[in-house]
DSSP file (Angstrom, degrees, kcal/mol; ACC not computed):
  #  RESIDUE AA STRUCTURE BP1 BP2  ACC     N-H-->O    O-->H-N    N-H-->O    O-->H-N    TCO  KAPPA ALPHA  PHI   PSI    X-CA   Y-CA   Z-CA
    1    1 A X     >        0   0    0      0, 0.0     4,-1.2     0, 0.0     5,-0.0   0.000 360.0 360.0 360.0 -43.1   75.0   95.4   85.6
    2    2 A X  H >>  +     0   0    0      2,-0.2     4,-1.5     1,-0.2     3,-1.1   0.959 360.0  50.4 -56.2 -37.5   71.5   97.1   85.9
    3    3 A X  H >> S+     0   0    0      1,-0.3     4,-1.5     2,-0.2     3,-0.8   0.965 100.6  58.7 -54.0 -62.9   73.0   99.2   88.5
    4    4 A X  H 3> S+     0   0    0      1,-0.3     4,-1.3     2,-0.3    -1,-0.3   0.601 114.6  42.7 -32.2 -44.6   75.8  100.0   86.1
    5    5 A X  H << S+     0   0    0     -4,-1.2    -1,-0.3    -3,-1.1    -2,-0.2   0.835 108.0  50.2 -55.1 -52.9   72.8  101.4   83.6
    6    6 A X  H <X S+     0   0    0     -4,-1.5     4,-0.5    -3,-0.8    -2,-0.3   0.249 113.4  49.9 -98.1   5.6   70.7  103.2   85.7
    7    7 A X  H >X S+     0   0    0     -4,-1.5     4,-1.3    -5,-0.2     3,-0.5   0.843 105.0  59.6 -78.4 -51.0   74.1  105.1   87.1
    8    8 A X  H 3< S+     0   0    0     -4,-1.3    -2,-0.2     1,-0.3    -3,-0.1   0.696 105.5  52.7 -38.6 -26.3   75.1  105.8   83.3
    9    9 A X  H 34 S+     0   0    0      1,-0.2    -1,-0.3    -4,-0.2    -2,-0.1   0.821 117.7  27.8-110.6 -43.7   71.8  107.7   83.2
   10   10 A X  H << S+     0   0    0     -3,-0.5     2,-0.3    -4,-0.5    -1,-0.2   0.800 116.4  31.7-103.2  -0.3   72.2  110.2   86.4
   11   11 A X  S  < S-     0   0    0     -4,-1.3     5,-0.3     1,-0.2    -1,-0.1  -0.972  91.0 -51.7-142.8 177.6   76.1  111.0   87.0
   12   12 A X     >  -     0   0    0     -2,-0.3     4,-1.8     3,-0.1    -1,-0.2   0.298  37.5-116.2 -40.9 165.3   79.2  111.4   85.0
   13   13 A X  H >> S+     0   0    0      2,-0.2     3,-2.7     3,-0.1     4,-1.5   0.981 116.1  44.6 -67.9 -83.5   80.9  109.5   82.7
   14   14 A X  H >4 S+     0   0    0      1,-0.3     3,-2.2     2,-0.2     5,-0.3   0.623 112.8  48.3 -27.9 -97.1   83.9  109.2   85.3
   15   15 A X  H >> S+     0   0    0      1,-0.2     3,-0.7     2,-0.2     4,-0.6   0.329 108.5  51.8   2.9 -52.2   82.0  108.6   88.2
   16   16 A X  H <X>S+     0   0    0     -3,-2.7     4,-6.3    -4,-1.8     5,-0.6   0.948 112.7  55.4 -67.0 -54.7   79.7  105.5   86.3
   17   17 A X  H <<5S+     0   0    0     -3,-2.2    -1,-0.2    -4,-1.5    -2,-0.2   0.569 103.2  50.6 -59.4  -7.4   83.3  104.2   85.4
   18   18 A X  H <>5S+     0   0    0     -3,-0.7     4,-1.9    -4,-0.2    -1,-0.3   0.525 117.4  40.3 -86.2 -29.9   84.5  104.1   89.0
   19   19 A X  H  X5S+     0   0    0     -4,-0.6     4,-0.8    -5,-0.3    -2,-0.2   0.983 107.8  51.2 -83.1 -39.3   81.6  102.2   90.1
   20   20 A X  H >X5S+     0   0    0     -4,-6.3     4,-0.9     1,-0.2     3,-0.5   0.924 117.1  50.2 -70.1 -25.1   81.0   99.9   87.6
   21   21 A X  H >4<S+     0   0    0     -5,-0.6     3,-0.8    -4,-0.2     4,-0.5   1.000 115.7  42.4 -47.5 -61.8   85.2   99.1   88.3
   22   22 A X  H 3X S+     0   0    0     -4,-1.9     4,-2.6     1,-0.2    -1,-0.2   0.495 103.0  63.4 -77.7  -5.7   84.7   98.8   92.1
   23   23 A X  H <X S+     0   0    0     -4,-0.8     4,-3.0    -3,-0.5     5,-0.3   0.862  99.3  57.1 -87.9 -20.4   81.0   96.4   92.4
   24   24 A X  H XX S+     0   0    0     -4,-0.9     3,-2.9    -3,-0.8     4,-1.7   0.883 115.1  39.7 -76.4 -78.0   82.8   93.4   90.7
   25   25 A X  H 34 S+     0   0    0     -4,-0.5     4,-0.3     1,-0.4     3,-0.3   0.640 117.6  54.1   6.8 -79.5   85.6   94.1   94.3
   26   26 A X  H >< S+     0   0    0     -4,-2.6     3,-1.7     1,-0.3     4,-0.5   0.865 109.6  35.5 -45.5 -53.5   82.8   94.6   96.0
   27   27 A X  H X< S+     0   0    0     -4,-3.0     3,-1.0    -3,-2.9    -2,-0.3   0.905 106.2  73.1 -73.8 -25.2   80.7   91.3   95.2
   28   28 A X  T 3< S+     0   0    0     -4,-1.7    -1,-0.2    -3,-0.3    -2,-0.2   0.646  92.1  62.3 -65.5   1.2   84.1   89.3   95.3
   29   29 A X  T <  S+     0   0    0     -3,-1.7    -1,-0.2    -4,-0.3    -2,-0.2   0.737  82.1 100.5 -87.8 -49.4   83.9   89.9   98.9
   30   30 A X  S <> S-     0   0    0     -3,-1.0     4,-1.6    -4,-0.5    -3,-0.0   0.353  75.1-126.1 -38.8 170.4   80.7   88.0   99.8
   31   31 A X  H  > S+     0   0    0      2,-0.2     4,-2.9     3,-0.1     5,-0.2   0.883 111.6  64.6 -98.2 -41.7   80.4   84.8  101.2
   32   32 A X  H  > S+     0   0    0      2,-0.2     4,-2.4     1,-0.2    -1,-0.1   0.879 109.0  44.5 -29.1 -51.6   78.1   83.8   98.4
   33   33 A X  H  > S+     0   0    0      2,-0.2     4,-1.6     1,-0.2     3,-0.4   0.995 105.7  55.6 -45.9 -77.8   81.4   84.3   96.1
   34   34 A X  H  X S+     0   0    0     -4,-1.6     4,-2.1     1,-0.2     5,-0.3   0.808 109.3  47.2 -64.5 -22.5   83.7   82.8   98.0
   35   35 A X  H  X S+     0   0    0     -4,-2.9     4,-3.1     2,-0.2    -1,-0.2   0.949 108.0  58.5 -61.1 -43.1   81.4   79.5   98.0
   36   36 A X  H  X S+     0   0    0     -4,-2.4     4,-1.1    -3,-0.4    -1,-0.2   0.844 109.2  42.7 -49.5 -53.1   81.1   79.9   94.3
   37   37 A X  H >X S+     0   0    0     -4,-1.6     4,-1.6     2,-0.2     3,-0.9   0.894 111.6  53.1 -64.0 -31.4   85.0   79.7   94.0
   38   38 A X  H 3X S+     0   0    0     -4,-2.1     4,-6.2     1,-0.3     6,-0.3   0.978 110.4  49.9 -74.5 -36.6   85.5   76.9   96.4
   39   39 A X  H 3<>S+     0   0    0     -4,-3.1     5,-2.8    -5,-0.3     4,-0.4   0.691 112.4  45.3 -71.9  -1.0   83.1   74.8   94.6
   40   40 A X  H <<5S+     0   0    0     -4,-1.1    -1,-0.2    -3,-0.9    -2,-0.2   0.649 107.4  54.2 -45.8 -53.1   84.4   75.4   91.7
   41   41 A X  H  <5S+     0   0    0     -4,-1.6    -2,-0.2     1,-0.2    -3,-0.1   0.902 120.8  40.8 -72.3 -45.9   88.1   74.8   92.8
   42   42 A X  T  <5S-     0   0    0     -4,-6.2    -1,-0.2    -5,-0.3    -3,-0.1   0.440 111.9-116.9-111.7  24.0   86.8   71.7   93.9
   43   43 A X  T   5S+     0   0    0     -4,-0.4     2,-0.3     1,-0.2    -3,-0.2   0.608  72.0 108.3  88.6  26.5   84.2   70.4   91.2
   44   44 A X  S   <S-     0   0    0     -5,-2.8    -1,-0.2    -6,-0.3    -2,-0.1  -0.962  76.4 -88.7-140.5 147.0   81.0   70.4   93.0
   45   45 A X        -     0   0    0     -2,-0.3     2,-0.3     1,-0.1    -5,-0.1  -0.249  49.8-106.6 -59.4 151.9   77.8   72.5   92.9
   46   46 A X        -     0   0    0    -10,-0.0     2,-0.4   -14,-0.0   -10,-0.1  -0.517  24.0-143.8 -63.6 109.8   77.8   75.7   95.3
   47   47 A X        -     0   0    0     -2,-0.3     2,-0.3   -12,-0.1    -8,-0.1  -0.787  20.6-158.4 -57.1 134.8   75.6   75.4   98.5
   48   48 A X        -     0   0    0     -2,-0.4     2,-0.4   -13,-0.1   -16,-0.0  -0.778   8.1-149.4 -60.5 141.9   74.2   78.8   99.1
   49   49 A X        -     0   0    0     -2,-0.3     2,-0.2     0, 0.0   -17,-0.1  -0.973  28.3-122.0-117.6 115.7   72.8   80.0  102.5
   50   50 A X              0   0    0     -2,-0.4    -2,-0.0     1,-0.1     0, 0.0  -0.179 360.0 360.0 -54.4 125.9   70.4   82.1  102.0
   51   51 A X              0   0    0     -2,-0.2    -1,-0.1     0, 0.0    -3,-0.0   0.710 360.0 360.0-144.2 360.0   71.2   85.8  103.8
């Protein structure tokens, strides 16, 4: 989201709106993510590893 601010501030309007579309894609990618969903799916808190 900060990112998503400090873009608003140096390029176009389009442009801000392409990114801020395309980081949620991006983070859904991570491994961090996918732990988030399994533990979820399956009702238990998320181990992280840090990396």
């Amino acid at each position: 989201m900060k990112d998503d601010l400090d873009d608003s501030l140096r390029i176009d309007y389009p442009t801000a709106l392409h990114r801020e579309a395309e980081r949620p894609v991006q983070a859904s990618r991570t491994e961090g993510h996918k732990e988030a969903m399994r533990a979820f799916v399956t009702k238990r808190k998320p181990v992280f590893v840090g990396k």
